[in-house]
N, C-alpha and C positions, 0 to 999 in steps of 0.2 A: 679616440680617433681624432678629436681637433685639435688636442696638444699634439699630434706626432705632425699632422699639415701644417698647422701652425709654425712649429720649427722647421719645416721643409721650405713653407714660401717663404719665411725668415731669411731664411739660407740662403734660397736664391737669389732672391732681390739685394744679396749685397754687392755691390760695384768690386772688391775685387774677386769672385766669383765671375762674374760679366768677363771683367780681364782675364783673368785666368781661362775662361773656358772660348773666349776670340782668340789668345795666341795657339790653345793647341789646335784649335780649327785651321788658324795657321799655315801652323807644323805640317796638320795631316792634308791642306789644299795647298799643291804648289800654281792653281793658278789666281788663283784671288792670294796668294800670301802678304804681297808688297802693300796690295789696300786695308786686309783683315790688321797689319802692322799698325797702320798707319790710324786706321781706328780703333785699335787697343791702348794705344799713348794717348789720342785724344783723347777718352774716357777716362784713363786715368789721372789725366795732366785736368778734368775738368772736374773729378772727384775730388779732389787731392787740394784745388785751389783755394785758398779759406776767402779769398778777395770775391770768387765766383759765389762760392757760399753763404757769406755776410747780405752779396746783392741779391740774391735771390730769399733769403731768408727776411730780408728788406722789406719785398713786396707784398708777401704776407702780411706783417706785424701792422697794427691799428696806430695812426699816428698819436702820438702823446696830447692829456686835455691839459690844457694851460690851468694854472691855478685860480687866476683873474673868470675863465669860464663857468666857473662849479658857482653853482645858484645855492647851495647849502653849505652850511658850516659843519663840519662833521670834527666830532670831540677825537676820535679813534680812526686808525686805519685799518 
């Protein structure tokens, strides 16, 4: 049972999944259509961007220890 959920939130949480399922919502509203468009591109224009990606992968990552700061001498890495 948590391999088949597994693969199912897998699924969903991927961004073009997201995209694909705001255009047909789209399709099937003509009165929100021009806004559902409009943040279907954005989503994918902010998936898609590696410049967006890099920065926010950025903020995560632990800044590098200078070599000058390590108090040990270590034979191996």
């Amino acid at each position: 049972m948590f391999f088949y959920l597994s693969k199912l939130i897998d699924f969903l949480l991927e961004p073009t999944v997201w995209f694909i399922l705001i255009l047909l919502l789209a399709y099937f509203r003509s009165k929100l259509r021009k806004r559902l468009i409009i943040w279907s591109i954005l989503l994918l224009y902010i998936f898609s961007n590696e410049f967006i990606f890099m920065e926010v992968c950025g903020l995560y990552e632990l800044p590098a220890t200078k070599e000058s700061a390590l108090k040990k001498k270590y034979e191996a890495a």
